[in-house]
C-alpha positions as CSV (number, residue, x, y, z in Angstrom):
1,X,-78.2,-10.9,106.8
2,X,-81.2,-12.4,108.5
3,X,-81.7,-12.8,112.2
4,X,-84.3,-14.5,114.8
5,X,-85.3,-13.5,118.3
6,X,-83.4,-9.9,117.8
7,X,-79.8,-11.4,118.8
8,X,-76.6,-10.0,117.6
9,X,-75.9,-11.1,113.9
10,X,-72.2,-11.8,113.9
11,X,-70.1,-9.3,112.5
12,X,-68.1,-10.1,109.0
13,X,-64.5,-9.4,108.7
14,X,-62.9,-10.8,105.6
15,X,-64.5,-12.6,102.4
16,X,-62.5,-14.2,99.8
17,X,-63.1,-14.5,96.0
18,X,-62.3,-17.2,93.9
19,X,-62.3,-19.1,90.7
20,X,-63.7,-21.7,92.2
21,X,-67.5,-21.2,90.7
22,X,-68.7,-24.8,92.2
23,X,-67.2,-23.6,95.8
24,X,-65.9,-25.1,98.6
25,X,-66.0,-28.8,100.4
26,X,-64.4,-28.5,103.8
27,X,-62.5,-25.6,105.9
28,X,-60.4,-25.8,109.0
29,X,-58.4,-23.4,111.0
30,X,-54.6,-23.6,112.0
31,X,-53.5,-24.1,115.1
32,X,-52.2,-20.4,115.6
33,X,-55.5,-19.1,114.0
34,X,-53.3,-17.3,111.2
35,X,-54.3,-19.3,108.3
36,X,-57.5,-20.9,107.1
37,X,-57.4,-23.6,104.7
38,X,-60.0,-24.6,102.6
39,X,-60.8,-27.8,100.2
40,X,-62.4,-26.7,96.9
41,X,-64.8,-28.9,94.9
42,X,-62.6,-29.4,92.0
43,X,-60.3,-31.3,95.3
44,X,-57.6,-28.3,95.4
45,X,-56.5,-27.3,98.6
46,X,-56.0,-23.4,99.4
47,X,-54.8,-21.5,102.1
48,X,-55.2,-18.0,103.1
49,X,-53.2,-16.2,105.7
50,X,-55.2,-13.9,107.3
51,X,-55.0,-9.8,107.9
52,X,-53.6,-8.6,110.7
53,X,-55.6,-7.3,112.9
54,X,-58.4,-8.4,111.0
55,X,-61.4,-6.0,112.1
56,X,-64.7,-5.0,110.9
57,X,-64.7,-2.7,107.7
58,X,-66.5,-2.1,104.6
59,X,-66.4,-3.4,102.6
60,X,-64.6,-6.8,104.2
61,X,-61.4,-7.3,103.7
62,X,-60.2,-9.2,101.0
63,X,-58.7,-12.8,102.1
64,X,-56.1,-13.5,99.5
65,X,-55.5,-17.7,98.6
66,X,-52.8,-19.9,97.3
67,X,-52.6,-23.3,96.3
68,X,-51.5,-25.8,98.2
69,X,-52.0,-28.7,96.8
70,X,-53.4,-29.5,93.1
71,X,-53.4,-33.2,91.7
72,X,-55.2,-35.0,89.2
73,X,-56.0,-37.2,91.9
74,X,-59.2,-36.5,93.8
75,X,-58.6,-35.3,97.4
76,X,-60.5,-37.4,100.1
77,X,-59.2,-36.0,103.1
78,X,-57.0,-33.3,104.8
79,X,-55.8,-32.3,108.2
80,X,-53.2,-29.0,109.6
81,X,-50.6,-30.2,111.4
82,X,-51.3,-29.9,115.0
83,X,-48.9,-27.4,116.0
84,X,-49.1,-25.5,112.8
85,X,-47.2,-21.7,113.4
86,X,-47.0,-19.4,110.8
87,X,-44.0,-17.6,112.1
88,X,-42.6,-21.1,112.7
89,X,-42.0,-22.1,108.6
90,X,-41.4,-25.9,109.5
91,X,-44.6,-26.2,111.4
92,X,-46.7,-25.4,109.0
93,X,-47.6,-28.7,107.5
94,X,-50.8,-30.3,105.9
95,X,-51.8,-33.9,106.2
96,X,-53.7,-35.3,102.9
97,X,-54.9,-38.2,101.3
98,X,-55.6,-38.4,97.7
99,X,-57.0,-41.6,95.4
100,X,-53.8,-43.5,94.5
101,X,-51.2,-42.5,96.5
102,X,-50.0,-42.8,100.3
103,X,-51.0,-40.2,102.9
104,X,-48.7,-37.3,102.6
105,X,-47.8,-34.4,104.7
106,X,-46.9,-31.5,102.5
107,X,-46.0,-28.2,103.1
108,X,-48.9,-25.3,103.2
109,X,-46.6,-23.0,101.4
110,X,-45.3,-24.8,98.8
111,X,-44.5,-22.5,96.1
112,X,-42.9,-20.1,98.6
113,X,-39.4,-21.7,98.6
114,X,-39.6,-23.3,95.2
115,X,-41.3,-21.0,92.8
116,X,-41.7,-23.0,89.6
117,X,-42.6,-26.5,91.9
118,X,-43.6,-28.0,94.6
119,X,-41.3,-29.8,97.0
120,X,-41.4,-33.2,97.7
121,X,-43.5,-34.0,100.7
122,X,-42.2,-34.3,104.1
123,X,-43.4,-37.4,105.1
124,X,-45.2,-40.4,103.2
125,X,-47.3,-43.3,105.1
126,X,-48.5,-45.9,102.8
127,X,-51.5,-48.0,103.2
128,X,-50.9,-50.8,100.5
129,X,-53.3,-54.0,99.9
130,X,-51.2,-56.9,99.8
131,X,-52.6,-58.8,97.1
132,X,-52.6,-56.2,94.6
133,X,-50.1,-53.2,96.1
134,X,-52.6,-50.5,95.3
135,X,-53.2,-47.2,97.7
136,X,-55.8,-47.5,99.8
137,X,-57.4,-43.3,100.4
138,X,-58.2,-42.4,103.7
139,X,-61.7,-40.9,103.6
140,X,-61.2,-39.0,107.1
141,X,-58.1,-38.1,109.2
142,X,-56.8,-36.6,112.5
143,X,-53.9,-36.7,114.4
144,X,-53.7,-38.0,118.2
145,X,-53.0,-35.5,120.5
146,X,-49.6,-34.0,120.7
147,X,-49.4,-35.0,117.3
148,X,-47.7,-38.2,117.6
149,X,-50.1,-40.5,116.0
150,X,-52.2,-40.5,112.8
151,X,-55.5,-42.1,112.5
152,X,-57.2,-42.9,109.3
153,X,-60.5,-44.3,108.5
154,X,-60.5,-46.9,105.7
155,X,-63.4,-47.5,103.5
156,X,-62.3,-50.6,101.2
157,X,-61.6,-54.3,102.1
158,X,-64.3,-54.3,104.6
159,X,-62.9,-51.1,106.4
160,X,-60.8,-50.1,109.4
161,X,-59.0,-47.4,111.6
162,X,-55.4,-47.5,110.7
163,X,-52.8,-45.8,112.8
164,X,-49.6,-44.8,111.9
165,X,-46.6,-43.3,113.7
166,X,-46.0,-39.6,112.9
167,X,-42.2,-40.4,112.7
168,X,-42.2,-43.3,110.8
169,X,-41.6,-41.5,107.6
170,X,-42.4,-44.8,104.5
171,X,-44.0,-47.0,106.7
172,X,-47.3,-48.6,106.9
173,X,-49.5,-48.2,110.0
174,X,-48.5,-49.8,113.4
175,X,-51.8,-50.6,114.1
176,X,-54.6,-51.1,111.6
177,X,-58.1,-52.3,113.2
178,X,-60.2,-54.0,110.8
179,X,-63.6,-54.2,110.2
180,X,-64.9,-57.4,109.4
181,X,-66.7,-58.3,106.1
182,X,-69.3,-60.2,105.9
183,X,-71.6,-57.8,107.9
184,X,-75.1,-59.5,108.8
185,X,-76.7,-56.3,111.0
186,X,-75.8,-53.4,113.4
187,X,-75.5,-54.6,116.9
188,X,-73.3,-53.7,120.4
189,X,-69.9,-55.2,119.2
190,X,-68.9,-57.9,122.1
191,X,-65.5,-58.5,123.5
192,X,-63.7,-55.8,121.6
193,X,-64.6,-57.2,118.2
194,X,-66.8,-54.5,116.6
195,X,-68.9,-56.7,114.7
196,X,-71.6,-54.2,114.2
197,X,-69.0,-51.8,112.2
198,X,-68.6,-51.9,108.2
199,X,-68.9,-49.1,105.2
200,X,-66.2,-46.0,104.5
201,X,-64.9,-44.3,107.6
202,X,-66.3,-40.6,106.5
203,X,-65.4,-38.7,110.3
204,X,-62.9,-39.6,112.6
205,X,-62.4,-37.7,116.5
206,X,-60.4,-38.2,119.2
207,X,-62.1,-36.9,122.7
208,X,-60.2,-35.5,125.6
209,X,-60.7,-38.7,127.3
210,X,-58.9,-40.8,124.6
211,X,-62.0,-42.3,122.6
212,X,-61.6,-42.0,119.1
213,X,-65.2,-42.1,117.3
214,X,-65.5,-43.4,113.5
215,X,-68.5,-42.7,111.8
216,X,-69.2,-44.6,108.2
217,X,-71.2,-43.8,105.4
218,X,-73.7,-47.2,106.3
219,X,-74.7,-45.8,109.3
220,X,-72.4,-47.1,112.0
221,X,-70.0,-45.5,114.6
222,X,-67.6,-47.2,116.6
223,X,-65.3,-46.1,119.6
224,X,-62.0,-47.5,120.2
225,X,-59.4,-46.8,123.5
226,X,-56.1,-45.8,123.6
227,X,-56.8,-42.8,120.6
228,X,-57.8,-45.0,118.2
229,X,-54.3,-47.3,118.9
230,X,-56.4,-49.5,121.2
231,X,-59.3,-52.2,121.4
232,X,-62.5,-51.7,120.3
233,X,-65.0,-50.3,122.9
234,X,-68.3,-50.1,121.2
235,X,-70.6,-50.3,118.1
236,X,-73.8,-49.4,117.1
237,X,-76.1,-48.4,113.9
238,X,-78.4,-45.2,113.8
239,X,-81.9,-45.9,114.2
240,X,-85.4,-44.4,115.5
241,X,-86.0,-41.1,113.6
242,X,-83.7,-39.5,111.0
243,X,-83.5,-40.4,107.3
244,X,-79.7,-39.8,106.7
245,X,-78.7,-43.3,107.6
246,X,-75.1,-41.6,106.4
247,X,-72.8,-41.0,109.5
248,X,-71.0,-37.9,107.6
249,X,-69.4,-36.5,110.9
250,X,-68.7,-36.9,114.6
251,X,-67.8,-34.1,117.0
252,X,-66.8,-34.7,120.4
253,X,-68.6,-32.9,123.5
254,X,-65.7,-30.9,125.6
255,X,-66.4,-33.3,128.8
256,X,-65.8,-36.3,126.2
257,X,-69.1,-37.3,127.4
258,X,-71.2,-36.9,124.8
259,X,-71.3,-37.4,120.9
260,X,-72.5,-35.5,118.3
261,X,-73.5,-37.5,115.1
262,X,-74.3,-35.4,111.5
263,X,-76.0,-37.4,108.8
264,X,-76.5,-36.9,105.2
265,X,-79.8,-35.9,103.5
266,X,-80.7,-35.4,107.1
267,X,-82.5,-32.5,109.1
268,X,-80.7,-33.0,112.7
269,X,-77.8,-34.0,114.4
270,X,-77.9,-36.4,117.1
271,X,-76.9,-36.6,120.3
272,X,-75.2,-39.2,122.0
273,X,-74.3,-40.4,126.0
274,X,-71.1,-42.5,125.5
275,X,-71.6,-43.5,129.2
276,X,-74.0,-45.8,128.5
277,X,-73.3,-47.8,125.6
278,X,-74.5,-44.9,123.2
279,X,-77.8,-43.9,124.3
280,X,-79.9,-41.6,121.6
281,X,-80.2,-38.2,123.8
282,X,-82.1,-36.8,121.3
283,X,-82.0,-34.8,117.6
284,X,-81.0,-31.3,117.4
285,X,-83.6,-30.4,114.4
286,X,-84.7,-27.6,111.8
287,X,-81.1,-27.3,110.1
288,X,-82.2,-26.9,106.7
289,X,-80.4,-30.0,105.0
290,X,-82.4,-32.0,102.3
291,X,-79.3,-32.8,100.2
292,X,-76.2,-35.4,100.5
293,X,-74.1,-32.4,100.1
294,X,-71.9,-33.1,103.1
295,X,-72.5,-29.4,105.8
296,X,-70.4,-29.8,108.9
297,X,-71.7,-28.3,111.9
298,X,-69.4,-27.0,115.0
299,X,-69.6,-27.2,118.2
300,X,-68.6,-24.1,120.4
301,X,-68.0,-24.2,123.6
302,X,-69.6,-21.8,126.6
303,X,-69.0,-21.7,130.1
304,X,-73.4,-22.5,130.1
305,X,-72.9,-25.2,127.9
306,X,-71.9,-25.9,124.7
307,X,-73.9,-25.0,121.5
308,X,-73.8,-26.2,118.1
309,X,-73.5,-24.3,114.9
310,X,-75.5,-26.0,111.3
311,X,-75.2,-24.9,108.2
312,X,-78.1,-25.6,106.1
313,X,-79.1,-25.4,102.0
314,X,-81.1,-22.0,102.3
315,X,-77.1,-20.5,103.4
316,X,-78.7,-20.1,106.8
317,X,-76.5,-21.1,110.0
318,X,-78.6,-22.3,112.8
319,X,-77.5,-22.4,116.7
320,X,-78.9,-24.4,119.3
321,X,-78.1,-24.3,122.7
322,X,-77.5,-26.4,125.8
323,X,-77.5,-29.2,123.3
324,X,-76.8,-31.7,126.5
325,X,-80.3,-31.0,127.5
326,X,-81.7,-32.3,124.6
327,X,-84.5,-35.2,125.3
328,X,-86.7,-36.2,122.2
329,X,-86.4,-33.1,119.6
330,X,-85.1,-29.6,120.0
331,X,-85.2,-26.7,117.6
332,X,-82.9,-23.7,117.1
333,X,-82.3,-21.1,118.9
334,X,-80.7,-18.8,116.5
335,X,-80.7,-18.3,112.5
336,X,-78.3,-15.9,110.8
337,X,-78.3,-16.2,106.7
338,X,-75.0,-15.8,106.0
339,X,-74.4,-17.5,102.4
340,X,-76.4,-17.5,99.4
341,X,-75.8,-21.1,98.4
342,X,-75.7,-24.0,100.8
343,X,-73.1,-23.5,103.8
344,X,-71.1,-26.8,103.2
345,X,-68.7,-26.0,106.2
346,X,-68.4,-23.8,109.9
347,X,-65.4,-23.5,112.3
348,X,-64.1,-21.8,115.0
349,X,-61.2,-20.7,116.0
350,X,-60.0,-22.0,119.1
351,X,-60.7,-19.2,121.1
352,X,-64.2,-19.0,119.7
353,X,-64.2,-15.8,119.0
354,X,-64.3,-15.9,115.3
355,X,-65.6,-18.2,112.5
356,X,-65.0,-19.0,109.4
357,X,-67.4,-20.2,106.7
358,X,-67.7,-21.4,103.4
359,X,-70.2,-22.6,100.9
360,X,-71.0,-24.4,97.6
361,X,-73.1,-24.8,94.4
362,X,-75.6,-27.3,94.4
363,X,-74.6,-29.8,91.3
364,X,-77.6,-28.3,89.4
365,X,-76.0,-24.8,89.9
366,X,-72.5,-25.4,88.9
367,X,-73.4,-25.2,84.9
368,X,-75.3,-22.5,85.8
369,X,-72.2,-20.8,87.0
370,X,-70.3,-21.5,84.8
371,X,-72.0,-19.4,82.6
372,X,-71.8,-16.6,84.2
373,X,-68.3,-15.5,83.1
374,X,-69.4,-12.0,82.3
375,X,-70.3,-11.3,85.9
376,X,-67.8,-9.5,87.9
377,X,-66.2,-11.3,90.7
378,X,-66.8,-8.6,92.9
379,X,-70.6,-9.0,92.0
380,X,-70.6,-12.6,93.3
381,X,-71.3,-14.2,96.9
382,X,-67.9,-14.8,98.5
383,X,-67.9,-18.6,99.2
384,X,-65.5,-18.1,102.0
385,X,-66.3,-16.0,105.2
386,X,-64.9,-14.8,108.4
387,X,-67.0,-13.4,110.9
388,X,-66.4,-12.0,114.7
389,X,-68.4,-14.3,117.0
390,X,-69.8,-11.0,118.9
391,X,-71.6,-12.8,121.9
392,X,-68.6,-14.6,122.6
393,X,-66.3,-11.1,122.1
394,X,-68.8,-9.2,124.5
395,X,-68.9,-11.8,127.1
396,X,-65.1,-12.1,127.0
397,X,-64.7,-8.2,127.1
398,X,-67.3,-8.2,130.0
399,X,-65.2,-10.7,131.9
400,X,-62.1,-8.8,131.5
401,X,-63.8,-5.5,133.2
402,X,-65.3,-7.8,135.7
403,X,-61.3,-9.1,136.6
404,X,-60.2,-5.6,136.3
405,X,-62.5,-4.4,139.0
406,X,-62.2,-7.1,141.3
């Protein structure tokens, strides 16, 4: 592991093996920070419940997974129930949506109760076109806070954000805003109408505030009130300097104040002031993406700041800091190499204190891999990762002696 400036790598706990030789899309935390849950490239979903207490050792300790989900379908999107508990059995619920069927919430545990198969799931919530009754996938979802709402960004029949009503087992959404078709250029949406949106919702976020931010895969990101149930607030398209032109992700500042935009086949992430009618702060730059592999960044929150986490194609994770500074172009702070192949996801848990990691083989790889049968699995680079986040564990143990003494 490879550091810059001399500051402290951080510190790996657990690594997981797998069959999965083409690696992992997407990985989350739950709620309680027990479990992680990962989406592999071949769209199965794993979990992992994690050691307790999970420390520094070496070698790492192992992080043993179970399926979750495994459909001939392909898996578009996933989500932990917002409350999920892992000493609490009936919290611990996953949101998905797969091509061809309605959004389900399944259980994380499936084969726990019912050995030889799944259980049904829990909850369906169809989105049906009228015309010709077929599914319509959800390419990103979250839920509203306290859980009661769903939001899911549509990416067929000229788009939308549809809402749907946690409760409302069967039912289609209760609110469904649409995007409108016949799209002639990216401008400020006027009176609620969102003209400048259009293209497949790929990230969907609801701020502290109650904005939800969409971001589609032709370049536009839209806000809308009342968590996503509510009117359209405002539009706009990327432009200046980037070459993404692919909104792959949108993270929320802690203040609500600001956005954070991720692009594909782009080096930066950009930096939006919601106050005034999304005004281009700036690009964070030097992350190390050249590929439309879709990385996630996060965003950690410090009591200096905040500072956001990028993983790039060379497996390096770059930090930069005070990212509300930002004016024109700012570099990274940090670099740590903590993968071999491209880091395709980073999140925190939601103390910050640890993070978890994974990582996939580019497509020219994955044959390459394949072939590689007679290498042990031990031998390989474990495309799932948990480290300790040992600035943030310092300053935290420094401000408990500070409280002790005082």
């Amino acid at each position: 592991m490879s550091t810059t400036k001399g500051l402290a790598p951080p510190e790996l706990l657990g690594a997981a093996q797998s069959q999965e030789t083409d690696g992992y899309r997407r990985l989350t935390w739950s709620y309680d920070g027990s479990c992680l849950i990962a989406q592999s490239a071949s769209h199965k979903l794993q979990t992992s419940i994690l050691p307790s207490p999970c420390t520094v050792s070496s070698p790492p300790q192992p992080l043993p997974l179970s399926t979750a989900l495994s459909s001939s379908s392909t898996l578009r999107s996933f989500v932990p129930w917002p409350y999920f508990t892992l000493t609490e059995p009936s919290t611990t619920l996953l949101l998905h949506s797969s091509t061809h069927m309605p959004i389900q919430l399944i259980r994380a545990f499936p084969f726990a109760s019912h050995p030889n198969h799944p259980p049904p799931p829990t909850a369906t919530y169809p989105l049906i076109l009228p015309h010709s009754e077929a599914f319509l996938p959800a390419h990103a979802l979250t839920f509203t806070h306290h859980g009661a709402g769903i939001l899911a960004a549509i990416g067929r029949e000229g788009g939308g954000l549809a809402a749907f009503d946690v409760t409302r087992s069967g039912e289609g959404p209760a609110h469904w805003a649409r995007w409108p078709r016949n799209w002639r250029g990216v401008e400020m949406a006027r009176d609620g109408a969102m003209s400048g949106m259009r293209g497949i919702g790929a990230s969907v976020r609801v701020s502290f505030e109650g904005l939800a931010a969409v971001g589609t895969l032709r370049g536009c990101v839209g806000l809308y009130g009342g968590e996503g149930w509510g009117e359209g607030v405002a539009a706009w398209g990327l432009e200046g300097e980037g070459e993404g032109g692919r909104v792959t992700q949108v993270e929320w500042s802690g203040c609500g104040r600001y956005l954070y935009v991720g692009e594909g086949k782009s080096d930066g992430v950009r930096v939006y002031d919601v106050r005034v009618e999304g005004r281009l702060l700036g690009m964070l730059v030097g992350r190390g993406r050249t590929s439309n592999l879709v990385q996630e960044f996060a965003v950690e929150r410090t009591e200096s700041g905040e500072k956001v986490w990028a993983g790039g194609m060379d497996g390096c994770v770059r930090v930069w800091e005070d990212c509300h500074s930002v004016n024109g172009k700012m570099e990274p702070s940090e670099e740590f190499r903590l993968h071999e192949d491209p880091v395709t996801s980073i999140v925190f848990d939601s103390g910050f204190t640890r993070l978890a990691t994974c990582s996939a083989a580019e497509r020219g790889q994955q044959e390459e891999r394949q072939g590689e049968a007679d290498i042990k699995e031990t031998e390989r680079d474990p495309m799932i990762k948990i480290y300790s986040n040992v600035q943030r564990c310092t300053s935290n143990v420094k401000q408990d002696d500070e409280d002790e003494n005082t």
